[in-house]
N, C-alpha and C positions, 0 to 999 in steps of 0.2 A: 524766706518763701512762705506767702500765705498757702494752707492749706486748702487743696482743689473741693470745691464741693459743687460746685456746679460745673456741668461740661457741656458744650454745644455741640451736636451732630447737627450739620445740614445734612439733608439726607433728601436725593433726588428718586431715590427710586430704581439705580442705575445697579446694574451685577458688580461694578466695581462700591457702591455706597452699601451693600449687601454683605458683601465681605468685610467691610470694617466693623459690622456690628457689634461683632464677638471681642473685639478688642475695646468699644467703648464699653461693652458688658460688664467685662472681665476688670476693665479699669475702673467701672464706677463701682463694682460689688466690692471690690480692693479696698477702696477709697470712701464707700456709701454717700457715694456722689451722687445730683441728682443730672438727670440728661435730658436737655430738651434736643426735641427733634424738630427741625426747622427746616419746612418746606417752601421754595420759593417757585413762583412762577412767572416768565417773564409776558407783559403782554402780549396776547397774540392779534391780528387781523384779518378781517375778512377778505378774501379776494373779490373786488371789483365784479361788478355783473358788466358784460355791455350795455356800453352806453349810458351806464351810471356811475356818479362822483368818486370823489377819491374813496380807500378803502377807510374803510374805521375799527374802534378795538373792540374785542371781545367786552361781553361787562366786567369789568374786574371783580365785582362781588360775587357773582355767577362762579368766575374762573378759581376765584381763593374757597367757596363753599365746596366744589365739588373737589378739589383737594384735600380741603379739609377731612372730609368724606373718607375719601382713599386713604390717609394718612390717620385718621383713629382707627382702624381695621388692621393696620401694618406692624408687624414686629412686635406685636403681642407675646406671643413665644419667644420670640427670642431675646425679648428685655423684660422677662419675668423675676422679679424679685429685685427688678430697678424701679427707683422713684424716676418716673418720665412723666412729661408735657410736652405735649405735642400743638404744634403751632404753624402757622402758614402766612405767607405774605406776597404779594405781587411788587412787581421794580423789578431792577438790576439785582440778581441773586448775589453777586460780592456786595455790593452796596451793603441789602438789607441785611449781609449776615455779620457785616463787622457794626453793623448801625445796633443790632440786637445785643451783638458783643459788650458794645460798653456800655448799652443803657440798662442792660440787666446783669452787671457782675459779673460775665460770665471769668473762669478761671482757665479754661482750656478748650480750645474747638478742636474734636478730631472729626478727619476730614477724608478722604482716599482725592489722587490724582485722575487725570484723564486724557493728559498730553501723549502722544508719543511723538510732536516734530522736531526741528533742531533749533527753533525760535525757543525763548526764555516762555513766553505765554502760548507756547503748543507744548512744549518740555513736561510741563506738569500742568497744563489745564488754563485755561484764562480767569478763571474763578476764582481757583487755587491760588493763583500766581496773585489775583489782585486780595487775597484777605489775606497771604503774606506780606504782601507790602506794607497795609494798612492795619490789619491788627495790631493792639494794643496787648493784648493777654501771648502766652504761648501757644503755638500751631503745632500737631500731630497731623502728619500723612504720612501715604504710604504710597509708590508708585505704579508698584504693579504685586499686589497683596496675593495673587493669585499661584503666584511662584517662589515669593518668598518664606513659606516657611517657619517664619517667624514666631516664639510661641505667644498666645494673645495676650499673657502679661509677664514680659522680660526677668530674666536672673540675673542676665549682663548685661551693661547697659557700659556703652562705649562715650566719651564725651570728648566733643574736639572742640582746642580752642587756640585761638588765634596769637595772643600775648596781647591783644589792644586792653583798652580802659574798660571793654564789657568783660570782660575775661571773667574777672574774680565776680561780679554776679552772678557770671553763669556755673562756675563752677557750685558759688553756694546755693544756686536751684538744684543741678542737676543731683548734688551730695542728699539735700534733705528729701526731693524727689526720692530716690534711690533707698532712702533708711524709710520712707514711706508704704514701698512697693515691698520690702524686703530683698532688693537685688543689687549684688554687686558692682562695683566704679569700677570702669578706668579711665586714664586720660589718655588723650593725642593728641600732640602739635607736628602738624607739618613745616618742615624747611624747606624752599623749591631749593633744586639743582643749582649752583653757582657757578658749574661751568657744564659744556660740551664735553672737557673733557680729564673726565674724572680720570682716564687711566692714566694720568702724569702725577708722579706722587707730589709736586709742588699743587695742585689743585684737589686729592686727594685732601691732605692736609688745612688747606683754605676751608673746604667744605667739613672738617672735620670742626675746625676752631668756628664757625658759624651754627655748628648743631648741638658743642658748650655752651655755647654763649646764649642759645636759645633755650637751654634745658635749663641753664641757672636762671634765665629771665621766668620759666614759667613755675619752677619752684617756688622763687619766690612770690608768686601769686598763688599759688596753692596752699601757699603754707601762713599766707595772709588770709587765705577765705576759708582757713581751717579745717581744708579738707586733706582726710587720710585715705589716699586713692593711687595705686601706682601710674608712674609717669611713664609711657612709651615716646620717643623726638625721630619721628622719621624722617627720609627725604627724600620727594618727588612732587612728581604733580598733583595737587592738592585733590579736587574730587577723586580720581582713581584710587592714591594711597591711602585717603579715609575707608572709602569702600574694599579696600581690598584687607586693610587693617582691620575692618568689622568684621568682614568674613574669615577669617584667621584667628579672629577672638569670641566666634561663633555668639554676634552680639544680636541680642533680642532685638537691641532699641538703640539708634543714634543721637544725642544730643549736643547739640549747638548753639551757637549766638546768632539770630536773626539780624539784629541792627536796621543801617540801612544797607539797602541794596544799591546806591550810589558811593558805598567809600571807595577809597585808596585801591584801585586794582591788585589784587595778591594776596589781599586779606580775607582771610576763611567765609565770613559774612557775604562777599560778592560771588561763592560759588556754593549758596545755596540749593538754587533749584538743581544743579549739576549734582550734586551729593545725594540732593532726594531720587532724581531719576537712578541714580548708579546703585545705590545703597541695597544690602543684602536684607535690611530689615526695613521697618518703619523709620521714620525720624522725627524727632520733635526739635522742633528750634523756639529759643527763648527770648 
């Protein structure tokens, strides 16, 4: 894992982008990371007069200066004794923030959510949802920061992973992560349910010899990406028992394998945004 030294904050302005502050503070002063703050704004239009043509856009140079404006003024105090750049763009706010991602190194975007529907892009935000898809680096959010409690840089730090081929990556970020921060591992792999009905000891047992077989399969990847972390193999429904398992291991911080979000139905990676929305603390996926 390369060492975080540069971190992205988009930072809308929003009570929810207000609250993460303290976390990318607390992460970059940890780290002596530098953070830029990236504000985007999308064009806007004038409404139509009667009886005159179609509507046209705002100036864009107009609309990024007076941002810019607003945005050297903000957050002064409270990223005092951070190296920060603050920066402004017009487009599609996903767009230009995974576009800024790779073109300047970035190592980590944190981000807060905004969703609250039952759609995957109302779940945690359209924005969100699209610079998870598309980033390149690891993503930090948080769903609803305001309740969770969280403290702004984790002791325990929970790590779920799947058994696939990104596994043992993720484990050797989330290890060096962690001796980074100073905060202790653990791991989780979920097994869903193998049957309806577990109270017949012949499906008892079924479900017993599938939760071996998954504990030997993830050792041996733990013990291939060299990490000394205890192993928790639970079983149920994969978002719920993450999040119920962080809350029980009172974890600051969840981390995961991002991937893509089209594999194999089942596989940890396809119920990311569900983990984020559910999750007792922030989550970082890799």
């Amino acid at each position: 894992m390369a060492q975080i030294q540069n971190i992205l904050n988009p930072f809308d302005f929003s009570a929810a982008g207000l609250r993460a502050i303290p976390f990318v503070c607390a992460l970059a002063k940890r780290l002596q990371a530098k953070v830029t703050l990236l504000s985007v704004v999308a064009p806007m239009w004038n409404e139509p007069l009667p009886g005159m043509g179609p509507m046209v856009p705002e100036d864009p140079a107009e609309l990024r200066r007076q941002l810019q404006t607003l945005l050297d003024r903000s957050l002064t105090a409270e990223l005092s004794g951070v190296a920060v750049e603050r920066i402004t763009a017009t487009g599609d706010p996903a767009v230009r923030i995974n576009e800024f991602a790779q073109q300047n190194a970035v190592d980590l975007i944190m981000m807060p959510t905004h969703g609250c529907g039952l759609f995957r892009s109302l779940l945690i935000g359209s924005v969100t949802a699209k610079v998870l898809h598309d980033a390149h680096c690891p993503v930090w959010t948080a769903a609803h920061t305001e309740t969770q409690h969280a403290p702004v840089l984790p002791k325990t730090v929970l790590c779920a992973v799947d058994g696939s081929d990104q596994s043992l990556g993720v484990l050797q970020w989330a290890s060096a992560f962690c001796r980074q921060i100073d905060a202790s591992l653990s791991l989780l792999h979920v097994v869903r349910p193998a049957s309806d009905w577990l109270a017949l000891e012949s499906e008892r047992e079924l479900q017993e010899e599938l939760r071996n077989e998954a504990r030997t399969r993830i050792e041996a990847i733990r013990k291939s990406a060299g990490v000394d972390a205890p192993l928790r193999v639970a079983v149920g429904e994969i978002v719920t028992t993450v999040a119920e398992e962080a809350r029980q291991e009172g974890a600051g911080l969840v981390i995961l394998g991002r991937g893509s979000l089209q594999s194999t139905l089942g596989r940890l990676r396809t119920h990311v945004h569900g983990i984020i929305q559910r999750s007792p603390c922030p989550v970082l996926s890799v």
